[in-house]
LUMTIDO-534711 format. One record per residue (C-alpha): x, y, z; residue in one letter. Coordinates in steps of 0.2 Angstrom, whole numbers, padded with zeros to 4 digits, always signed. Each point is the difference from the previous one (the first is absolute). Example, Ala and Ser with C-alpha at 12.3 -4.5 7.8 and 13.67 -1.06 7.14 Angstrom:
2
+0062-0022+0039A/+0006+0017-0003S/
END
This chain:
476
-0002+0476+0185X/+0002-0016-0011X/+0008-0009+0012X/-0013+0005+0014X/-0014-0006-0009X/+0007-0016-0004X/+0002-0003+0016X/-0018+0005+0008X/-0008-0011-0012X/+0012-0017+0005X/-0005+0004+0018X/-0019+0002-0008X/+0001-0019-0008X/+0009-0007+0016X/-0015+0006+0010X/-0013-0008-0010X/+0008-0017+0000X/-0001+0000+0015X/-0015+0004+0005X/-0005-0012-0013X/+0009-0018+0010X/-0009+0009+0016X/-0018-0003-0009X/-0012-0013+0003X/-0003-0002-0019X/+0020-0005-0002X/+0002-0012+0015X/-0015-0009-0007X/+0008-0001-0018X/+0017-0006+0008X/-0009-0012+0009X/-0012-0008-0015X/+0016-0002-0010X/+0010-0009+0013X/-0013-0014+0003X/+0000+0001-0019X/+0017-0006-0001X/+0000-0012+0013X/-0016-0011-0008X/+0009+0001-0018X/+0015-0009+0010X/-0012-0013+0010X/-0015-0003-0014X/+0008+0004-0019X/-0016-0006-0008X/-0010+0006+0011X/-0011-0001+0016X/-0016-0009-0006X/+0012-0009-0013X/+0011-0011+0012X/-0014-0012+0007X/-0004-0004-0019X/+0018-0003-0003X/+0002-0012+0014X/-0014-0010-0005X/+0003+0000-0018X/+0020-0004+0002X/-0006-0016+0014X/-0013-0007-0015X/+0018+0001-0013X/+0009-0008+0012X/-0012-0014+0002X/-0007+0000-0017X/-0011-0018+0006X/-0010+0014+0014X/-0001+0013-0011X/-0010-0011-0013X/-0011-0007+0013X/-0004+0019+0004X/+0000+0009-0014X/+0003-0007-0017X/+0003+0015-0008X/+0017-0001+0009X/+0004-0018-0007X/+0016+0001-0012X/+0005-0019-0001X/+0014-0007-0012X/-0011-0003-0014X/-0008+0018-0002X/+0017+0007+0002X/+0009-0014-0010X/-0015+0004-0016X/+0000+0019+0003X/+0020+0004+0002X/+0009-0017-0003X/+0007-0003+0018X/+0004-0016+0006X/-0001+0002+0019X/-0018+0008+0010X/-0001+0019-0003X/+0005+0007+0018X/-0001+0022-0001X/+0016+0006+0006X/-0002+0011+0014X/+0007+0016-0008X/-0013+0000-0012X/-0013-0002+0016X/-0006+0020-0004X/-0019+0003-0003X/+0001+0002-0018X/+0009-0018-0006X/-0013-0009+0012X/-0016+0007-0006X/+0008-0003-0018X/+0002-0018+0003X/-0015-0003+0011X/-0010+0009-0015X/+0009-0013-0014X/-0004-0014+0013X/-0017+0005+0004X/-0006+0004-0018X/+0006-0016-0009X/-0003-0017+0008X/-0010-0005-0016X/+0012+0006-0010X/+0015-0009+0007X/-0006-0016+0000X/-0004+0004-0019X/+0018+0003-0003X/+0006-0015+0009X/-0012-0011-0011X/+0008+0009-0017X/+0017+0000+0007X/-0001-0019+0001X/-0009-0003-0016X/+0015+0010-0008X/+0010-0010+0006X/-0006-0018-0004X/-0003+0010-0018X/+0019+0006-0002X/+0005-0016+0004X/-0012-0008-0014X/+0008+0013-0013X/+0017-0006+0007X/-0004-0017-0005X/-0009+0004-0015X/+0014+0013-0006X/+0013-0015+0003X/-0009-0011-0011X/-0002+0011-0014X/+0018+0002+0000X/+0004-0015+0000X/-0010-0005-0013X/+0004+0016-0009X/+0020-0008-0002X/-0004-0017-0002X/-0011+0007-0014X/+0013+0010-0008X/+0018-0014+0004X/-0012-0015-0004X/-0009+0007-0014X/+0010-0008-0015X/-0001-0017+0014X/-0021+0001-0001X/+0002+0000-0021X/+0010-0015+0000X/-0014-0008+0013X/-0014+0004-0012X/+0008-0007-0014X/+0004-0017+0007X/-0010-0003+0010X/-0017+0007-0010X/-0008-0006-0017X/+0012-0008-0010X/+0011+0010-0011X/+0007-0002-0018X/+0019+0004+0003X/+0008+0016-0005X/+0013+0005-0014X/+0017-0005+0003X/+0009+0006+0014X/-0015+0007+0009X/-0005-0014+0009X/+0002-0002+0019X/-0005-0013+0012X/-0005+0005+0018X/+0011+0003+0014X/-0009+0006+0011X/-0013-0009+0013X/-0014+0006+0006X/-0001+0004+0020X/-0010-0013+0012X/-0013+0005+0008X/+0003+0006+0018X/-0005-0011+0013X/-0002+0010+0018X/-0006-0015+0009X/+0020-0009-0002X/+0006+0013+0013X/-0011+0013+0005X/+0014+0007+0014X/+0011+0001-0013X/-0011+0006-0012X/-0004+0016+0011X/+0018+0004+0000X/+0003+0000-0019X/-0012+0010+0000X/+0009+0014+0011X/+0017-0005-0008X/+0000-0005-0018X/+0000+0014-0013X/-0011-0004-0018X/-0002-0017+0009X/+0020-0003+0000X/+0013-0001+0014X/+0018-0006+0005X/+0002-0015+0012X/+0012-0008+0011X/+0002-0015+0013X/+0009+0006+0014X/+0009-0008+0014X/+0009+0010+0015X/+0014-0010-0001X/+0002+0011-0015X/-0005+0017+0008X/+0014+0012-0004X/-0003-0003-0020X/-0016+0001+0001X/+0001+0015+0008X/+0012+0006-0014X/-0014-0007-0011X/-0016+0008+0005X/+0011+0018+0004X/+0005+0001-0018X/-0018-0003-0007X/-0005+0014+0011X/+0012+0013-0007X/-0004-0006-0018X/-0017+0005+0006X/-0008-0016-0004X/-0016-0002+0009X/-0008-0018-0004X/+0012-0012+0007X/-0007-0013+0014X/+0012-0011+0011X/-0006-0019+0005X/+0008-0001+0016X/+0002-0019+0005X/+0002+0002+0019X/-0004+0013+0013X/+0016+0006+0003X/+0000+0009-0020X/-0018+0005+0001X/+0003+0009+0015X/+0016+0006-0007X/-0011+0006-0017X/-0013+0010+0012X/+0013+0012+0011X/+0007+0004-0019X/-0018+0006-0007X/+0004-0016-0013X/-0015-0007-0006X/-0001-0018+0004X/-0013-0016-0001X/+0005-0015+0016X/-0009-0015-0010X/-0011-0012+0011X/+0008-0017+0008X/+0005-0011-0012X/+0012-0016+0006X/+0008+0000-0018X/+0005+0017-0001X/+0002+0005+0016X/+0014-0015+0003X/+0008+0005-0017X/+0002+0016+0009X/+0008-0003+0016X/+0012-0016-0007X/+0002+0001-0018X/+0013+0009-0007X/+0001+0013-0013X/-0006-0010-0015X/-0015-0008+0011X/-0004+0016+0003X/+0002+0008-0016X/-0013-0017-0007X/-0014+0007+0011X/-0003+0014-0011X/-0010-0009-0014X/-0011-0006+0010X/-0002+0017+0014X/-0004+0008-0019X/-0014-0010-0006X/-0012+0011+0009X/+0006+0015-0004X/-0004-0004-0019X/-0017-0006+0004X/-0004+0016+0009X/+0005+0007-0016X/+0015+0007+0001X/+0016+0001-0011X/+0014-0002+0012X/+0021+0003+0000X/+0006-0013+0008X/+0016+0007+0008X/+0015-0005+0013X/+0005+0009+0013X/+0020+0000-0007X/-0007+0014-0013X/+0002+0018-0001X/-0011+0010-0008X/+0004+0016-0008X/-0014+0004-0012X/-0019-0005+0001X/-0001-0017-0009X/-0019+0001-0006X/+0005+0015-0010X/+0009-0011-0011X/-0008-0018-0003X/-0010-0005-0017X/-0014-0010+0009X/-0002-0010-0018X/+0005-0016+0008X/-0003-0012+0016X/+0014+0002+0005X/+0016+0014+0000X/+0016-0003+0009X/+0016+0003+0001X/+0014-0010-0009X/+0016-0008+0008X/+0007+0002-0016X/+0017+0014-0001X/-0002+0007-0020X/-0014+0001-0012X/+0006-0019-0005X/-0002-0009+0017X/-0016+0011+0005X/-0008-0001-0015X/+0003-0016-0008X/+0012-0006-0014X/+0003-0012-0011X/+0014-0015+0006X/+0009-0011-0010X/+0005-0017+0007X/+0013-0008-0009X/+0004-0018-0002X/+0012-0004-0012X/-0001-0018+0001X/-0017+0003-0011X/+0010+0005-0013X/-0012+0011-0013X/-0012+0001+0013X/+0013+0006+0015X/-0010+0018+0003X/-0016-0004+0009X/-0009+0020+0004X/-0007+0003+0017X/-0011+0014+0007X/+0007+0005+0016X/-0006+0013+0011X/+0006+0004+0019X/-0015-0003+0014X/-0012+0013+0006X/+0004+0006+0018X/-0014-0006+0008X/+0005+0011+0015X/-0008+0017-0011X/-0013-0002-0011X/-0017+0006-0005X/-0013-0010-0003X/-0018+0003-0004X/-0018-0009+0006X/-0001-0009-0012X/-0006-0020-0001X/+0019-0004-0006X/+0007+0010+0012X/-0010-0010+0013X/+0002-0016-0008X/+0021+0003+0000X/-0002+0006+0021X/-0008-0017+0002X/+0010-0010-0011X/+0018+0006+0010X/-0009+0000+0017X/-0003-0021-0002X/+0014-0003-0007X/+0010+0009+0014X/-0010-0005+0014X/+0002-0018-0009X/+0021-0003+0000X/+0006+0015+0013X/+0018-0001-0008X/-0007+0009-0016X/+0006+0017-0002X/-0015+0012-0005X/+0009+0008-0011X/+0004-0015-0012X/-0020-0005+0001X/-0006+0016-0003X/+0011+0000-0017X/-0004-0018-0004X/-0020+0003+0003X/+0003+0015-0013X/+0011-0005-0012X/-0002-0019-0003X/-0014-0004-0015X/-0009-0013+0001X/+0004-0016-0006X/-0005-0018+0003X/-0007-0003+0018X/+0002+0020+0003X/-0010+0013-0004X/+0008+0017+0000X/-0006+0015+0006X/-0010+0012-0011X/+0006+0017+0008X/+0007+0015-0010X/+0017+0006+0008X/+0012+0016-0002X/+0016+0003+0003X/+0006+0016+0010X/+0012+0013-0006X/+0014-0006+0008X/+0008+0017+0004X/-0016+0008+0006X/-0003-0019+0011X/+0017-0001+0002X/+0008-0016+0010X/+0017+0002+0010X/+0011-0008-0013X/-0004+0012-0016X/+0003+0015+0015X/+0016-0006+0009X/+0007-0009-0018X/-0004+0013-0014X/-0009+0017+0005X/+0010+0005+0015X/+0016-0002-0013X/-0010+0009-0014X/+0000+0017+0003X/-0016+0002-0015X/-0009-0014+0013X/+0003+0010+0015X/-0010+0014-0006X/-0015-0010-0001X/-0010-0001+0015X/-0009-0017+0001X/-0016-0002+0007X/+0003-0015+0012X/+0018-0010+0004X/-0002-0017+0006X/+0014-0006+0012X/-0002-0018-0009X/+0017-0007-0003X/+0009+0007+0016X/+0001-0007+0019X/+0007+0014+0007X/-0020+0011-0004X/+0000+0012+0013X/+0017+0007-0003X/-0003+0001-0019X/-0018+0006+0003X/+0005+0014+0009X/+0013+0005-0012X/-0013+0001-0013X/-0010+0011+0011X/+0017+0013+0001X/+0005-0001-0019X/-0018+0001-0008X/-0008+0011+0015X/+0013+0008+0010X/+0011+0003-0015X/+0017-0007+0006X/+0008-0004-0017X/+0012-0014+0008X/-0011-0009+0012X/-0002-0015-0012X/+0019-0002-0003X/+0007-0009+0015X/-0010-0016-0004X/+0005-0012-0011X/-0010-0007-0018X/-0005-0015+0010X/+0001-0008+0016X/+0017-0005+0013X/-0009-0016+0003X/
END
């Protein structure tokens, strides 16, 4: 029975269904939903939406039409640059073409014209402001350090050169070493002027003259400066070819204007000629106001120098001297025995500043001793800088010469260390090797490239032996 009635009630349901796909009602309901699907295919946004999509996707493809038409469709680059920092014109992808993003951003568009011109004006005034506090911040620092390095400097100022002063207990009395700045003077090189700016640090930078007939150690020059992270260092290209050099290498460098002197120095003069130029390519970065290290391109740096300079005197630089007797000054004693009691004659003997590193301060000495090597050079072009530079120093004055009033310090001679104290004493010292100096100078060696590079390996790359294949001094 069961099984009967199970049965009478399938062939009950099969009845119905299909008397159900034989109605009117049902074809009609098939039909509807067949269009259906086929104007979901055709129209996906729908069919009173597509003209208003045509139209609106033609006035974002031609942005210049759609302005002329309707400004509320108007998305240039500098509402879009203001509003979502893009660099390029705003162009609506088409996948976001769908009716809810367009009526977002025709709203935005539409509802702030006023209000994005505002934000262009303030975006602008911030700018020029930020840059204002860049400056202004920049200033204070410097000040701030020179306030703090030069503090003890600015006493010694007041004392001398104030009121008159009674002197102090014994052994508390100090003259001055230090000389006061000039003032800056724009007008001497406004080009150059506008570079300092951008390069110098607390009104301080490294300089070099350059020559692309020296291109490979310069190269090794500038490379190591960047890896010390040194960021204030300027190159004086003297011809083209090394400014252009300079510029594909992101090297800061300044191309002076024609000058007949300099620029024939340049191209014919050798090493030494070229070398003299530098007192007086210098002069106006000291009467911009800047204290300068003068350097050679034959130097490798492996710590930042203006970390360790006193800035007490007019001038620092490094000695040629080899131990703290030759670099520092010692007492000689000539002897000539034919004078009998008087056969011991004392000397003061110091060895000579390398005038191929030094710092030297805006100062009126420091300008006067530029000026006095520079005539004197361009006077007899057999001197050797060096010598002049060391003479105008040095020398006191005396009948029918007056010396030069500038105050000068020596360098540490392991932290401004020259090529002879490196290949003759520290590289045998195993003490010495352990200290790290801050600058070597290639000075008293022909071979500079090699040497220069093994430098880089022992003090950088950590090669322990790449110093010993070379000999104390030269093979020639």
């Amino acid at each position: 029975m069961a099984g009967r009635k199970e049965a009478l009630l399938s062939k009950d349901k099969a009845h119905s269904s299909a008397a159900f796909f034989r109605s009117p009602i049902a074809s009609a309901v098939f039909l509807g939903v067949i269009v259906g699907c086929v104007f979901a295919f055709l129209l996906p946004h729908g069919l009173f939406f597509a003209s208003h999509h045509r139209k609106l996707k033609a006035r974002i493809s031609h942005p210049q039409v759609a302005s002329a038409t309707s400004p509320c469709i108007e998305m240039r680059h500098s509402f879009m640059s203001a509003v979502v920092g893009l660099t390029q014109p705003y162009m609506i992808p088409k996948t976001s073409l769908h009716r809810g993003h367009v009526w977002i951003v025709s709203s935005v568009v539409c509802a702030l014209p006023e209000q994005v011109n505002a934000l262009k004006t303030d975006i602008l005034a911030a700018r020029e402001k930020n840059s204002e506090l860049k400056k202004e911040v920049r200033s204070l620092m410097e000040k701030l350090r020179m306030a703090e390095q030069g503090k003890g400097h600015a006493q010694e100022q007041v004392v001398v050169l104030g009121e008159k002063h009674k002197a102090g207990p014994f052994g508390t009395v100090k003259g001055l070493r230090t000389n006061p700045t000039v003032v800056p003077d724009e007008s001497v090189n406004p080009r150059l002027a506008k570079i300092l700016e951008e390069v110098a640090i607390y009104k301080e930078l490294i300089v070099c003259l350059a020559t692309y007939n020296v291109k490979e150690m310069l190269e090794l020059w500038f490379t190591n400066i960047k890896k010390v992270g040194i960021p204030n260092y300027l190159v004086v290209a003297l011809d083209d070819e090394t400014e252009e050099f300079c510029k594909l290498n992101d090297v800061p460098v300044y191309r002076r204007d024609p000058d007949e002197y300099v620029d024939t120095i340049a191209k014919i003069g050798n090493n030494h000629a070229v070398s003299g130029l530098k007192f007086r390519i210098l002069r106006e970065f000291l009467q911009l106001g800047y204290g300068v290290i003068l350097s050679d391109i034959d130097i490798v740096y492996l710590q930042n120098p203006f970390d360790h300079l006193y800035r007490d005197s007019d001038v620092e630089s490094m000695s040629d001297g080899h131990n703290n007797m030759t670099a520092y000054g010692y007492n000689d004693v000539f002897d000539e025995p034919s004078m009998g009691w008087a056969r011991y004659a004392h000397t003061m003997r110091i060895w000579v500043y390398n005038s191929g590193f030094f710092y030297i301060r805006p100062t009126i000495p420091s300008i006067e001793l530029l000026d006095r090597v520079a005539t004197r050079l361009s006077l007899d072009p057999k001197a050797w800088d060096q010598a002049v530079f060391n003479e105008e120093l040095f020398f006191p004055s005396h009948p029918g010469y007056d010396g030069l009033f500038a105050a000068k310090r020596t360098m540490d001679m392991y932290l401004f260390m020259n090529s002879k104290v490196l290949f003759k004493t520290v590289r045998k010292s195993n003490p010495l090797k352990k200290l790290k100096p801050v600058v070597v100078h290639i000075n008293y060696h022909p071979d500079k490239f090699e040497r220069m590079k093994a430098v880089v390996d022992f003090y950088v790359n950590g090669k322990q032996d790449a110093l010993d294949n070379f000999p104390d001094g030269s093979e020639w």
